[in-house]
KOLKOLDREN-482185 format. One line per field, with one value per residue (C-alpha): x, y, z; residue number from 1; residue in three letters. Coordinates in pm, 1 decimal, padded with zeros to 6 digits. Each point is the difference from the previous one (the first is absolute). Layout:
KOLKOLDREN-482185
px = (X;...)
py = (Y;...)
pz = (Z;...)
num = (NUM;...)
residu = (ALA;...)
end
This chain:
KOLKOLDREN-482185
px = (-04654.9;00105.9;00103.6;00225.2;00122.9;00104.6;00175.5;00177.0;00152.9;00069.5;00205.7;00189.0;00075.8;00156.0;00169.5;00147.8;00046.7;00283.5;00170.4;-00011.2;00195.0;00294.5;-00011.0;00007.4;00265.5;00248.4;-00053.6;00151.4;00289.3;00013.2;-00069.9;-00322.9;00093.7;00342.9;-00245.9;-00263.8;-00135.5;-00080.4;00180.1;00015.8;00232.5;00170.7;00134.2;-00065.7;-00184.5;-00166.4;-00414.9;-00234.5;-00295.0;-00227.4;00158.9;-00105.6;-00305.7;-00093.3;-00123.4;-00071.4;00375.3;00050.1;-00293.8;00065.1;00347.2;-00040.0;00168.5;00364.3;00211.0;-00018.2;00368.1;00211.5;-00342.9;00039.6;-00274.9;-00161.4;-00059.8;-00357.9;00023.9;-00038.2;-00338.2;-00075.0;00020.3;-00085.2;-00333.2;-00035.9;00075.7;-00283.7;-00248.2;00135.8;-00118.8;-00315.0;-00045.8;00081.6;-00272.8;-00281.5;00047.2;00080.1;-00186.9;00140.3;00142.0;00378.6;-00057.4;00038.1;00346.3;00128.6;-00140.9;00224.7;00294.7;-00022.6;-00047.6;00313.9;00176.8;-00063.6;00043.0;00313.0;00160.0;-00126.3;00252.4;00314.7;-00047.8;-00081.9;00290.8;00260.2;-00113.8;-00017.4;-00280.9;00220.5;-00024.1;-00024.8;-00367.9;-00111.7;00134.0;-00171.8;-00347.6;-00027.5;-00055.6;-00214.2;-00193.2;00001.0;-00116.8;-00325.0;-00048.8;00016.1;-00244.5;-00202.0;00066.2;-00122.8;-00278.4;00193.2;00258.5;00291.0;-00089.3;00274.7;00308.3;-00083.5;-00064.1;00339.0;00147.0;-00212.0;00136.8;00399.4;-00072.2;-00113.0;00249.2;00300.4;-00179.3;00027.2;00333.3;00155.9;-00180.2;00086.4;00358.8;-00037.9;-00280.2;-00099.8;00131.6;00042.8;-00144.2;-00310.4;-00011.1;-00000.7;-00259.0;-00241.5;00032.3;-00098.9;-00302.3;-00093.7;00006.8;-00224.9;-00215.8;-00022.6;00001.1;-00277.1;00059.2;00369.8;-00028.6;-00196.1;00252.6;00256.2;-00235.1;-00047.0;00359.0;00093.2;-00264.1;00058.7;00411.4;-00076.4;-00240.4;00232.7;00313.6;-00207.3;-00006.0;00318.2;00145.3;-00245.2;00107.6;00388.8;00017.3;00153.1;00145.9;-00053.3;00331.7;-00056.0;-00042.9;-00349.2;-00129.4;-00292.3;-00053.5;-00266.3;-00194.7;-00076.8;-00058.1;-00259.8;-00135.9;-00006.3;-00180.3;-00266.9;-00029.4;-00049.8;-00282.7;-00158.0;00132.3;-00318.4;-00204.9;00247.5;-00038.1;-00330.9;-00061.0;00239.4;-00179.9;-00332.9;00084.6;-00002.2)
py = (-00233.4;-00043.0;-00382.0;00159.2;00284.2;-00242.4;-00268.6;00295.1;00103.9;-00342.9;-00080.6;00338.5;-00049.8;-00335.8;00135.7;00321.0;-00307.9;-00143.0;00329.7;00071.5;-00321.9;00129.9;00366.4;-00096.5;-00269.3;00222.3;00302.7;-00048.2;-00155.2;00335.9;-00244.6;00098.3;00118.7;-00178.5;-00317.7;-00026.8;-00316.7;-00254.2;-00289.1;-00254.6;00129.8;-00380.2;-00122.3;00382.7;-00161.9;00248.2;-00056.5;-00042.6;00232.1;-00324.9;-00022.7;00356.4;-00022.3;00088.7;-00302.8;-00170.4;-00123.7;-00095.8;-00191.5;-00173.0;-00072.7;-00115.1;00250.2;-00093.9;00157.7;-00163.8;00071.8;-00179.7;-00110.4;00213.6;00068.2;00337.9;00200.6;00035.1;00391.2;00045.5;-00141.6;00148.3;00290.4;00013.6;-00076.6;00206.0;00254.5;-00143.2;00012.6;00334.4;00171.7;-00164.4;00066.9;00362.9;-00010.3;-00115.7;00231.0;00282.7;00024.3;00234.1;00317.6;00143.2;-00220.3;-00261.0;00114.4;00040.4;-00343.7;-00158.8;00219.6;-00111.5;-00372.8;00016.2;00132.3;-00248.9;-00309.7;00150.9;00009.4;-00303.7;-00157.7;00236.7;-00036.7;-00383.4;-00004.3;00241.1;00089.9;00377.5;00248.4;00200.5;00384.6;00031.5;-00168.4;00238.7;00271.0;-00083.1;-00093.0;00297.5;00276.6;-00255.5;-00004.7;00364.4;00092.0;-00205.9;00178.1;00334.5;-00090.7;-00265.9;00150.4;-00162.1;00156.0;00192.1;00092.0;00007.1;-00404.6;-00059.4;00180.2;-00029.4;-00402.3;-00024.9;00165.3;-00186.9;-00322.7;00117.9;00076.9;-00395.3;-00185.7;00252.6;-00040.8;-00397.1;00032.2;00194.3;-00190.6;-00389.9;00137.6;-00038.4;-00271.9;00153.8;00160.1;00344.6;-00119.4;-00075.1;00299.9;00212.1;-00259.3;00073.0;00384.2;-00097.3;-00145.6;00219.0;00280.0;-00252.3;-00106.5;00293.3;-00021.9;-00278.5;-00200.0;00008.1;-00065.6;-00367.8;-00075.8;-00029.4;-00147.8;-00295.2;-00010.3;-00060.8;-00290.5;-00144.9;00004.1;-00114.0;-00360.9;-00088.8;-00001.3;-00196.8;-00274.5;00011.2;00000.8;-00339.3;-00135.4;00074.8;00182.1;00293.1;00104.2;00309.9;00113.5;-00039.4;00324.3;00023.0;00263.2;00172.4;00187.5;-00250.5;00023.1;00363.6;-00052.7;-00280.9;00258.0;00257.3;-00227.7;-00096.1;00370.9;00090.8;-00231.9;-00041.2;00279.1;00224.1;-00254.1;-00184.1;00372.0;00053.4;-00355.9;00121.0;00344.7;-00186.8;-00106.2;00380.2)
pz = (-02160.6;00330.5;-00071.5;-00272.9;00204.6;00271.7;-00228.5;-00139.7;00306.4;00151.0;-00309.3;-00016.1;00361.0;-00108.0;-00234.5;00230.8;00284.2;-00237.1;-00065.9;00356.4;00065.5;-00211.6;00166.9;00331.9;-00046.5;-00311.5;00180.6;00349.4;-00185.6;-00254.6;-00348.0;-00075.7;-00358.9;-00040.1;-00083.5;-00281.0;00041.0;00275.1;00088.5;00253.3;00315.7;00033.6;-00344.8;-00152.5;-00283.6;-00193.8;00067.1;-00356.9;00021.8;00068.8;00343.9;00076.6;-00014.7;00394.9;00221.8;-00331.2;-00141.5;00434.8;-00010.0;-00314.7;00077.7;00313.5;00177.1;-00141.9;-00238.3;-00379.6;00008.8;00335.4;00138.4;00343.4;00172.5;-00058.9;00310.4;00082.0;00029.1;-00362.1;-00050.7;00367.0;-00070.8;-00405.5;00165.9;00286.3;-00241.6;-00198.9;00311.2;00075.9;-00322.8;00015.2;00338.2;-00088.9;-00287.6;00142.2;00337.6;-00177.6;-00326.5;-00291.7;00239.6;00125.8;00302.9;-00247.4;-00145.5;00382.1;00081.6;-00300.9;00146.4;00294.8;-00090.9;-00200.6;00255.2;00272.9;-00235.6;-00150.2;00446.6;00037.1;-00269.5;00153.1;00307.3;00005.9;-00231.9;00079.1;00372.3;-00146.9;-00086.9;-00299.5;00062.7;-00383.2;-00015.1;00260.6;-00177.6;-00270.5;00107.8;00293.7;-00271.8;-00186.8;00311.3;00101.5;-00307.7;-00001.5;00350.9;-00158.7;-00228.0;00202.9;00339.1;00315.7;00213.9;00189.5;-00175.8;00267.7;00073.9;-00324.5;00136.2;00370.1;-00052.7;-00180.9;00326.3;00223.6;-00195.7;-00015.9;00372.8;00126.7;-00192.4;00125.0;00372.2;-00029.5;-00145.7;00296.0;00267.8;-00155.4;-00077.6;-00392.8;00017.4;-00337.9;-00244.6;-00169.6;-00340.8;00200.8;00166.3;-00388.0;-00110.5;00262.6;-00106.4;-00327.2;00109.7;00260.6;-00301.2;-00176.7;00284.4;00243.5;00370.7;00127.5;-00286.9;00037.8;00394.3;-00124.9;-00232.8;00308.3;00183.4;-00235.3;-00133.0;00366.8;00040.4;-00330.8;00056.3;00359.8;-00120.7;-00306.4;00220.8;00263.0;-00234.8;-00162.2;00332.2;00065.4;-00341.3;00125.4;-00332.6;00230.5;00297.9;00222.9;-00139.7;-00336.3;-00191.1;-00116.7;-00298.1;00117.8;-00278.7;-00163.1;00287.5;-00050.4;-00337.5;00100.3;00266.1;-00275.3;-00253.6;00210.1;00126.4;-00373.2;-00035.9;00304.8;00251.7;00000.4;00081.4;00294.8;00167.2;-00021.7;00197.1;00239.0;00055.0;-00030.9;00367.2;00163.6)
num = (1;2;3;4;5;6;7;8;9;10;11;12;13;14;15;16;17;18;19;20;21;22;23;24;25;26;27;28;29;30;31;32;33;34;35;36;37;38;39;40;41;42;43;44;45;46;47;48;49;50;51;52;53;54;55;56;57;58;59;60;61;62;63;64;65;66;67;68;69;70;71;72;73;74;75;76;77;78;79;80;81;82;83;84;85;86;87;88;89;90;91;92;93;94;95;96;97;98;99;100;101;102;103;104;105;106;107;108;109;110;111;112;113;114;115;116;117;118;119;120;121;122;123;124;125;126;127;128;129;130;131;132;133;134;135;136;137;138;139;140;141;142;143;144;145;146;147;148;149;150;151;152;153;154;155;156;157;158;159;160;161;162;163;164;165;166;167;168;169;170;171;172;173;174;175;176;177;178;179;180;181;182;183;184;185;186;187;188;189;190;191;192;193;194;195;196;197;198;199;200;201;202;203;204;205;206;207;208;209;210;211;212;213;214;215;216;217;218;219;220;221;222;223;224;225;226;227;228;229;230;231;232;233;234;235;236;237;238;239;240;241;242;243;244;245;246;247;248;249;250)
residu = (UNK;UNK;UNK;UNK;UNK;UNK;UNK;UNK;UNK;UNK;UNK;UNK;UNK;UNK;UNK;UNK;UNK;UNK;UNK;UNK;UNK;UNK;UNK;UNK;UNK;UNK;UNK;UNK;UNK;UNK;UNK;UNK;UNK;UNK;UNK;UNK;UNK;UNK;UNK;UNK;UNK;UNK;UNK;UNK;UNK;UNK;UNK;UNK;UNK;UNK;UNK;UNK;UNK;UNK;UNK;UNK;UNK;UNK;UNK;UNK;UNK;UNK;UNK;UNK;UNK;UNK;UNK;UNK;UNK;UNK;UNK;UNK;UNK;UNK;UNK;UNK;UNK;UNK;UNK;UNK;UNK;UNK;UNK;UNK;UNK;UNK;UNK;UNK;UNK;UNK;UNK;UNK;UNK;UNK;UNK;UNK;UNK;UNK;UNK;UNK;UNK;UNK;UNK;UNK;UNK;UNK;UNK;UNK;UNK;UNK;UNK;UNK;UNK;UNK;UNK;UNK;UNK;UNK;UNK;UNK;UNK;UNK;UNK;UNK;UNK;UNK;UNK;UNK;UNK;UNK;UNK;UNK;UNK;UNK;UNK;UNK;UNK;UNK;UNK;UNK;UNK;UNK;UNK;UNK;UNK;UNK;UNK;UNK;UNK;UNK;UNK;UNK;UNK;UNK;UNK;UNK;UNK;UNK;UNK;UNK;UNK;UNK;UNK;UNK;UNK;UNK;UNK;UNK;UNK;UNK;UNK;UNK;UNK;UNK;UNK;UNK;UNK;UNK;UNK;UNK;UNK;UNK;UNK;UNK;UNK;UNK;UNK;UNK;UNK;UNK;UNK;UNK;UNK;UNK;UNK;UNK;UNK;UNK;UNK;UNK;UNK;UNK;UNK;UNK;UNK;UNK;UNK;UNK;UNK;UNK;UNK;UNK;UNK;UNK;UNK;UNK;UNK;UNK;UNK;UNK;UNK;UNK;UNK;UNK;UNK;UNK;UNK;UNK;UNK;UNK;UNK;UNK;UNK;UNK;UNK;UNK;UNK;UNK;UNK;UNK;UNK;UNK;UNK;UNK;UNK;UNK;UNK;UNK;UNK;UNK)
end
């Protein structure tokens, strides 16, 4: 059953991966329901439901429009499968519990940034609005042990970003200061504390190399916010046991 269980997941994360794409690229721009179906953003061609079919249709077609031929940008695919891994991931660490349900939050809340804020350079108050009470909920009812870690690790988050924003003189932003409440809710305190640690060391290594590659400069504006989701993905999978090697050495 598990082989079932775990197809099942990976393909309704594909699935949820494509939908994300629209959300986090209608709803910065306030056209989430103005549209009802897909089409391509260059000639506006209205997309067939075989080219929706997530990483599938951008395999098949090469990664190009049917319609004008453009090139279709990689982040669709990207992140119809990390979406994919996400709710697999979530699955098999997890099993059948509310840890589950707050592990599928959370994944669709990271994936969704990613697209906004690679996109749009913003992190859209009205997502965190919407997932925080999804998320505070799940702590009533699945709370963590202690309690307190939920809202003290949301303040403990607000807290760092605001710190690094006074001291670098707006080196990031206020979206990314409300996301990292969110997940300190989510995460509580330690957990929270490693998701800034790895956010900073994953933002720090990509923009080592796209500063090498001359894809940026130091002055270019950089979103940060899918770093923390990253660091928050791989805290959702893998966090417990990252601290308890770290602890292993006292």
């Amino acid at each position: 059953m598990i082989y079932i269980y775990s197809s099942f997941f990976f393909v309704l994360g594909l699935i949820m991966g494509s939908f994300f794409n629209v959300v986090g690229l209608r709803v910065p721009k306030g056209d989430f329901l103005k549209e009802e179906r897909s089409y391509c953003p260059k000639c506006k061609k209205t997309l067939k439901a075989y080219e929706l079919i997530p990483v599938v249709s951008y395999l098949l077609q090469a990664g190009k429009c049917r319609g004008c031929k453009e090139a279709i940008a990689p982040i669709y695919p990207a992140i119809e499968l990390l979406t994919g891994l996400g709710f697999l991931s979530s699955y098999l660490v997890y099993g059948f519990s509310m840890e589950l349900g707050l592990s599928l939050v959370i994944v669709s809340l990271s994936v969704i940034i990613i697209v906004t804020d690679l996109t749009y350079y913003l992190i859209p108050n009205k997502l965190l609005l919407i997932f925080l009470p999804l998320i505070m909920i799940m702590r009533f009812v699945a709370p963590l042990n202690p309690w307190w870690s939920s809202p003290v690790g949301a303040l403990v988050g607000f807290a760092l970003i605001f710190a690094v924003i006074l001291l670098s003189q707006g080196g990031m932003g206020a979206g990314d200061m409300k996301y990292f409440f969110v997940l300190g809710y989510a995460f509580g305190v330690t957990h929270v504390l490693l998701i800034f640690l790895l956010s900073t060391i994953y933002g720090t290594l990509v923009n080592m190399v796209l500063l090498a590659m001359g894809k940026v400069t130091r002055k270019s504006k950089v979103p940060f916010g899918p770093y923390i989701s990253l660091a928050a993905l791989t805290v959702l999978f893998v966090g417990e046991p990252m601290i308890n090697w770290y602890f292993g050495f006292f």
